[in-house]
C-alpha positions as CSV (number, residue, x, y, z in Angstrom):
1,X,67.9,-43.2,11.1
2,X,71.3,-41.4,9.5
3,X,71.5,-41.7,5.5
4,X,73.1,-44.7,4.5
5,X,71.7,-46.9,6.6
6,X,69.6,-48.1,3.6
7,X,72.7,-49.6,1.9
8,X,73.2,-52.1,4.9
9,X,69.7,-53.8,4.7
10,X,71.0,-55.7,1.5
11,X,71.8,-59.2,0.8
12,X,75.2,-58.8,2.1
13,X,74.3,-57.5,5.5
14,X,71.7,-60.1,6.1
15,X,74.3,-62.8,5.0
16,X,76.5,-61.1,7.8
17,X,73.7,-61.1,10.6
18,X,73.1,-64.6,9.4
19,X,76.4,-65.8,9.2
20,X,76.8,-64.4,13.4
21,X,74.1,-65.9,14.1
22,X,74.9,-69.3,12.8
23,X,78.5,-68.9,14.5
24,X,76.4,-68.5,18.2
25,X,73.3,-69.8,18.1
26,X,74.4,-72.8,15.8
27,X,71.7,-75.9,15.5
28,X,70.3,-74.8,19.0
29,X,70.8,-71.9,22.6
30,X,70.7,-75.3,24.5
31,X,70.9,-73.6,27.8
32,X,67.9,-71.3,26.5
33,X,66.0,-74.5,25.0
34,X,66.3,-76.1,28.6
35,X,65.4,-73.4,30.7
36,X,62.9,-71.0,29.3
37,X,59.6,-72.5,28.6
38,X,58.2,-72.6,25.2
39,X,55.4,-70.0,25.1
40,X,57.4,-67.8,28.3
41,X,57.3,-63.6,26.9
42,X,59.7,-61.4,28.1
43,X,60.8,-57.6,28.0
44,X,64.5,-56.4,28.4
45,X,66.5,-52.8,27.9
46,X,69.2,-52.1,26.2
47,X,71.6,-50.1,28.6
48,X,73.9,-47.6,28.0
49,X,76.4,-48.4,30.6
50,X,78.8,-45.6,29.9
51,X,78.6,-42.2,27.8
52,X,78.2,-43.0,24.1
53,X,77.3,-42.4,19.8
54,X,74.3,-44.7,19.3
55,X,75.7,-46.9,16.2
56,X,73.7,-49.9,14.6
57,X,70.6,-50.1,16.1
58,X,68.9,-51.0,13.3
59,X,71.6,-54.0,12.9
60,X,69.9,-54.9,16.4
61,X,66.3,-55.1,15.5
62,X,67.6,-57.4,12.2
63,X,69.2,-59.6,14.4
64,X,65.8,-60.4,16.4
65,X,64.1,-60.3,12.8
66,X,65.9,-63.4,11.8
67,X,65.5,-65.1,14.8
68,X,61.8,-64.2,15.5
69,X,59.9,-61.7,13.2
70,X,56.8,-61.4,15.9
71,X,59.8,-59.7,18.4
72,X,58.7,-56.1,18.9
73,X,61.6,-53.2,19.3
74,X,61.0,-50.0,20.3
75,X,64.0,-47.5,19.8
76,X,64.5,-44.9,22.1
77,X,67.7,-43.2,20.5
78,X,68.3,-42.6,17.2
79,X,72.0,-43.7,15.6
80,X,74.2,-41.1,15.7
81,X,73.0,-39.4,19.3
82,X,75.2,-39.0,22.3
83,X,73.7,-41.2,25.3
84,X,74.6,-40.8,29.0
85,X,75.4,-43.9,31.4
86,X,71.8,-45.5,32.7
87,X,69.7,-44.7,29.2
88,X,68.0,-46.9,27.4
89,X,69.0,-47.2,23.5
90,X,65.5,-49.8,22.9
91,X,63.3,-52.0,24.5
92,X,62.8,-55.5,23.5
93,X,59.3,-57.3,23.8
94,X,58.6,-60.8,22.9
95,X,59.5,-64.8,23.3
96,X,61.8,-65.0,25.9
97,X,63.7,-67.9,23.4
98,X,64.9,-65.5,21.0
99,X,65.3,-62.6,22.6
100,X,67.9,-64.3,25.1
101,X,69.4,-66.6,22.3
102,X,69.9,-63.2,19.8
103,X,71.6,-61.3,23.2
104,X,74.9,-61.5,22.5
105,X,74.8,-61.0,18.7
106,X,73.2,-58.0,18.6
107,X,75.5,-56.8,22.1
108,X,78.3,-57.4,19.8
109,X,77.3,-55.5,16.6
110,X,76.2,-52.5,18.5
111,X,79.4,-52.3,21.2
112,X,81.4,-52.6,18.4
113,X,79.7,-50.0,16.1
114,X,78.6,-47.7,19.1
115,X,82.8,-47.8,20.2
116,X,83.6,-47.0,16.5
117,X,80.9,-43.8,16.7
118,X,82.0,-43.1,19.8
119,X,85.8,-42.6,19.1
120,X,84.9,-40.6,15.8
121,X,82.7,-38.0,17.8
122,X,85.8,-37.8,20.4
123,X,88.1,-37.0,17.0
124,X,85.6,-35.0,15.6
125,X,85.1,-32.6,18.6
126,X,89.0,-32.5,18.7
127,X,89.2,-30.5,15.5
128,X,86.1,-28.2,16.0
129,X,86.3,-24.6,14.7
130,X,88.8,-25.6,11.8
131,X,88.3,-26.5,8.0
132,X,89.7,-29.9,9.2
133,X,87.5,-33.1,8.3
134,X,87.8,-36.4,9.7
135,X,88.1,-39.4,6.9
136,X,88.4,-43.1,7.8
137,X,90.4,-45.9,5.7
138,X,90.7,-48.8,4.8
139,X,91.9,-50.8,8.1
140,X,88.6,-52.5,8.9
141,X,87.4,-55.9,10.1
142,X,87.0,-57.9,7.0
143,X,83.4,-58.1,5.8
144,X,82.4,-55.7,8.7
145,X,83.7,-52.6,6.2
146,X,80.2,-51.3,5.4
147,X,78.8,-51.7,8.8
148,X,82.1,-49.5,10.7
149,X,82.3,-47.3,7.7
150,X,78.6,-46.5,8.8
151,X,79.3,-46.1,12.1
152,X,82.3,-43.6,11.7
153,X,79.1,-41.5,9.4
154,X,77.4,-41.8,13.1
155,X,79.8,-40.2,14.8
156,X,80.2,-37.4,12.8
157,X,83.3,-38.2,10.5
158,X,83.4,-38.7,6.7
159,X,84.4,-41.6,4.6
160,X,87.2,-42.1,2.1
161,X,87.4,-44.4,-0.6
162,X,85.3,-47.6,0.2
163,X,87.5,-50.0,-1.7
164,X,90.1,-50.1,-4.4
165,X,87.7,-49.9,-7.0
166,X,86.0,-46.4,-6.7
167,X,88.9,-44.4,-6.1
168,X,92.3,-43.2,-7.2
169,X,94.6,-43.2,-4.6
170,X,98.7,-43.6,-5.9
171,X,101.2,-44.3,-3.1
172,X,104.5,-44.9,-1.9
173,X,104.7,-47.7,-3.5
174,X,103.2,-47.2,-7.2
175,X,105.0,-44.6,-7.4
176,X,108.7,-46.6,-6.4
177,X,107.5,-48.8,-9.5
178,X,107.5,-45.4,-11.5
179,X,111.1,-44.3,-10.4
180,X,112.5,-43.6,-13.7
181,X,109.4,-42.0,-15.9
182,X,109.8,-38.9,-16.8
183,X,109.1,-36.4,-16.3
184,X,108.7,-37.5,-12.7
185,X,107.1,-40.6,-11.6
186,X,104.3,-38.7,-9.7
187,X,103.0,-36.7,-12.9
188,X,103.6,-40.2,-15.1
189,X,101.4,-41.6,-12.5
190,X,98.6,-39.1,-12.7
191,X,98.8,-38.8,-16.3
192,X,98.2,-42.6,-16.5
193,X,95.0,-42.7,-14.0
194,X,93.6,-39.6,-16.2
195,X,93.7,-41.6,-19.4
196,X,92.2,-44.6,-17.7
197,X,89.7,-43.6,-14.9
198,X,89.0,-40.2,-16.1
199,X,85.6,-40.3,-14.1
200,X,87.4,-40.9,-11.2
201,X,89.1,-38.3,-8.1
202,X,93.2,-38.6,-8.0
203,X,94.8,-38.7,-4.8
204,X,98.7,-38.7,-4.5
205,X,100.7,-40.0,-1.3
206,X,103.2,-37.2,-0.7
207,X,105.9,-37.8,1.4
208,X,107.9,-34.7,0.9
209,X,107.3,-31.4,0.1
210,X,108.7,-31.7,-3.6
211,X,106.1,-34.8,-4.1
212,X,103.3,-32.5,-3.0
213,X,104.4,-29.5,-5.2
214,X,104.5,-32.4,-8.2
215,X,100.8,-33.7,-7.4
216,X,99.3,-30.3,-7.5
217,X,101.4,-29.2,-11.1
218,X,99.9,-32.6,-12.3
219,X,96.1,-32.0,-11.5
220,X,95.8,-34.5,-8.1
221,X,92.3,-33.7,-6.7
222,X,93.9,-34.4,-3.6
223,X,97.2,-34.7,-1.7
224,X,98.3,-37.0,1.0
225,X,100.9,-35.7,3.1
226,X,102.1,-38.3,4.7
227,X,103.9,-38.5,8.4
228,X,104.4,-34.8,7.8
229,X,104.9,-32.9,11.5
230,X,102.3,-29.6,11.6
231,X,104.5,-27.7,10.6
232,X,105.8,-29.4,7.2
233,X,101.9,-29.6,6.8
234,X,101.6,-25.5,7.2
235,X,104.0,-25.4,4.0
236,X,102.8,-28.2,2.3
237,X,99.5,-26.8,2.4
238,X,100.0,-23.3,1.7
239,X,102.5,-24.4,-1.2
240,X,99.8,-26.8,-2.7
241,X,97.1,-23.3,-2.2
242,X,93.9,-23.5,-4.2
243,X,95.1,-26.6,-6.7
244,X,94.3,-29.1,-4.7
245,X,92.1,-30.3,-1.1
246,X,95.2,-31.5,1.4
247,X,94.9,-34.9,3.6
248,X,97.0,-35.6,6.5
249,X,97.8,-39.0,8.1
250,X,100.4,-40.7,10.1
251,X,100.6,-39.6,13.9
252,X,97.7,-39.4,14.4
253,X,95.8,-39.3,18.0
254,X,93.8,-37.5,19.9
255,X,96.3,-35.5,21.2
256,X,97.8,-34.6,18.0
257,X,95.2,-34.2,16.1
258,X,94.1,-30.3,16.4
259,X,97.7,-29.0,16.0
260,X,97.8,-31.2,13.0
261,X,93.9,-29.4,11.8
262,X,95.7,-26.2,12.9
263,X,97.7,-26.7,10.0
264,X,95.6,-25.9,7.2
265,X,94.7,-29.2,6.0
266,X,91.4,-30.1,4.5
267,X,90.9,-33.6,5.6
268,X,92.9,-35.9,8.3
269,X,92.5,-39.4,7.8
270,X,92.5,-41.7,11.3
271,X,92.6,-45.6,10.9
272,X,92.5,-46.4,14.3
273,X,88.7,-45.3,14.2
274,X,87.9,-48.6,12.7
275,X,91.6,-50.6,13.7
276,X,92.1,-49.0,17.5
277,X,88.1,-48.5,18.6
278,X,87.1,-50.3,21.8
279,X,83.7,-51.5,22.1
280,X,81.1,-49.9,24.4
281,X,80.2,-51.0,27.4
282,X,76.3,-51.3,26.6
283,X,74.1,-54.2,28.6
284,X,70.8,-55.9,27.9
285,X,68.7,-55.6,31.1
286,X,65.7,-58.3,31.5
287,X,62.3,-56.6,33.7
């Protein structure tokens, strides 16, 4: 199991699982109740139906928790490994009621993490042999932020700031509101988040060269250059040197990606790893 996976068996995960299950499942499978005698066991396999990154397989086995503790899961793949079409992620053993009622729930949760790992590893592999690192952001399914943030970690990527409240991050917009301090409104603006977060990293959204040179003079512990073309990243980067790690973003894609890590940069942040990742093709196969 990857570090970090701790953090989702909380109170908030399990009100997640819970709240899934509720949305399915609801006061009764009826189809399951009518079918599948009482006391009927069962076994299935989860299928890996095309090449993968193993994300949320712990999820899996919480889902089946809920519904029936006495369900026994054997995991044969740990998150965060590469699977090849026609392997099996787990096995599933137990009443046939909740195993077939839970299917879809825990299908959903791990296609939807295992396309989010997937896609990152794809990135990640893009920009192999250069300083570049790839970050996530903020453009996630609402209350699944925890969960896909995990599963970009499974696919090899890093994470940026969870929320608004644990980093310092002054954009376009802040610093628009700032036009006239002097003695620009970047340095006002990092002055200000000095005084009031001092325990806290600075990050400055950069979308000229000028800005950049400005959030490195004030003391940014990071720059974000913003829709910058590789080579406006090549300058902004070698300008900013040693004062400061560099982020790119904006234009981002697979296919852009390594000119844009060939640029020097220290991080590039991608939000269509959590926005733009298709789920997995993964099945649950019943013996």
């Amino acid at each position: 199991m990857l570090r970090g996976m701790d953090s989702l068996m909380s109170k908030d995960m399990d009100n997640l699982i819970r709240a899934a299950l509720e949305e399915d499942v609801g006061p009764g499978d009826v189809t399951t109740l009518a079918t599948i005698p009482e006391g009927m066991v069962m076994e299935a396999a989860m299928v890996a139906r095309k090449p993968l990154v193993v994300a949320g397989l712990p999820v899996v086995e919480r889902v089946y928790q809920s519904l029936d503790p006495a369900v026994s899961l054997e995991p044969l793949a740990a998150d965060g490994q590469a699977m090849k079409a026609g392997e099996v992620l787990l096995r599933v053993r137990g009443a046939a009621r909740p195993i077939l009622s839970g299917e879809r729930v825990a299908l959903n949760f791990i296609q939807r993490l295992s396309g989010i790992a997937t896609l990152t590893a794809q990135y990640v592999a893009e920009v192999a042999g250069t300083k570049a690192r790839i970050l996530d952001t903020r453009k996630t399914t609402p209350g699944w932020r925890r969960l896909e943030k995990y599963a970009v970690r499974c696919g090899g990527g890093q994470n940026h700031r969870f929320g608004l409240f644990d980093m310092v991050l002054i954009k376009d917009n802040h610093l628009a509101a700032l036009g006239h301090e002097l003695p620009n409104p970047v340095a006002a603006a990092v002055q200000r988040a000095r005084q009031q977060y001092p325990g806290l990293k600075v990050e400055v959204e950069a979308d000229t060269l000028e800005q950049a040179v400005q959030a490195a003079e004030a003391g940014a512990d990071i720059i974000l250059l913003d829709n910058m073309t590789p080579e406006q990243l090549r300058e902004a980067a070698g300008r900013v040197g040693k004062q400061a790690l560099t982020e790119a973003s904006g234009g981002v894609n697979l296919g852009t990606v390594r000119a844009i890590a060939l640029s020097g940069v220290d991080y590039i942040s991608v939000g269509a790893l959590t926005h733009s990742a298709v789920a997995v093709d993964i099945g649950l196969d019943f013996a």
